[in-house]
Steps between C-alpha positions, in 0.01 A plus 500: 500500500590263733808197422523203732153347382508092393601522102358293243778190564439268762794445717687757364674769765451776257212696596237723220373825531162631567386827350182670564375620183595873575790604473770227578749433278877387479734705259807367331715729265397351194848627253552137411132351487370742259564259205476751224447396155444144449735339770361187651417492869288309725302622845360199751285572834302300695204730534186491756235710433242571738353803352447581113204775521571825330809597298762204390730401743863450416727223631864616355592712204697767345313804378522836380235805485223461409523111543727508168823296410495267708367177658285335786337226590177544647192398603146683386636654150260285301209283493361331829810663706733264378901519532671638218872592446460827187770676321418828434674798286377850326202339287421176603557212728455127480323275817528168570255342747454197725195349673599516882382270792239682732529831719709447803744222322825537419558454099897484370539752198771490258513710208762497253588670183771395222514776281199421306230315698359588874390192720316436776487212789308414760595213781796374200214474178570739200138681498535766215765577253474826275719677272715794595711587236548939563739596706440732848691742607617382838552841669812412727330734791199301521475347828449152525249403746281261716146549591457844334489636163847707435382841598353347803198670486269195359436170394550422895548108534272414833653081612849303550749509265769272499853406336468751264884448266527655159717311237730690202381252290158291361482176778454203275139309605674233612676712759167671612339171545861387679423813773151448551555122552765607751266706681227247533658181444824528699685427152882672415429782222 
């Protein structure tokens, strides 16, 4: 992995990291990000994929083994190698995708959930909305990472990520629009 490379926001001093598709990744002890049940939360990144070939590649999530109670956004888990943030738990797991500008561009993700409904946005447009009404189990010990699946074996991200935040709560559309617009537009979120 290497930090330091020119992120996703013009101007903007902080910097995005590159990972290679291997086996980079950034860990965060994930105790209060597991969001167990059905407590709201939200995940943003500005993400730059340059490589989507093989397994699905995951931009930030919590998850346990194997890939149960938990959540990610990511990109290949679906159709046409779209982004997707997913919710998954012991016997099922709901996806929502977005359509996402072309290989090599950087696309803003926000997912959110509110207890009953998971959302996802791309570049500040709601692009798929699905019910999510069972709870997961939100194993506290999950890690909570960037560019790798939790067990960091798989699901390798290869591209930039950048201003990755998590949220203890469902950001409002308005607000997601309000960051994007920031990004791109100069405008105060």
């Amino acid at each position: 992995m290497t930090c330091g490379v020119p992120g996703a926001i013009a101007g903007d001093l902080d910097t995005a990291c590159r990972f290679d598709g291997i086996d980079s990744a950034v860990v965060v002890s994930a105790a209060k990000l597991a969001f167990a049940g059905t407590r709201d939360f939200s995940v943003e990144a500005w993400a730059r994929p340059t490589d989507l070939s093989g397994t699905p590649r995951l931009v930030a999530g919590v998850s346990g083994t194997p890939y149960l109670d938990g959540w990610s956004i990511t990109y290949g888990n679906g159709p046409s190698e779209r982004p997707s943030i997913e919710r998954d738990r012991a016997g099922g797991a709901e996806t929502a995708f977005a359509d996402a500008g072309p290989l090599g561009a950087y696309v803003h993700l926000v997912g959110t959930y509110d207890g009953a409904n998971l959302c996802l946005y791309a570049n500040g447009i709601l692009t798929s909305s699905v019910p999510s009404p069972l709870p997961v189990q939100g194993l506290s010990g999950n890690a909570f990472t960037i560019g790798s699946d939790g067990n960091l074996v798989d699901q390798h991200f290869t591209g930039d990520i950048d201003e990755v935040a998590v949220y203890d709560h469902a950001l409002l559309a308005s607000r997601v629009k309000a960051h994007f617009d920031a990004a791109t537009l100069g405008a105060k979120p």
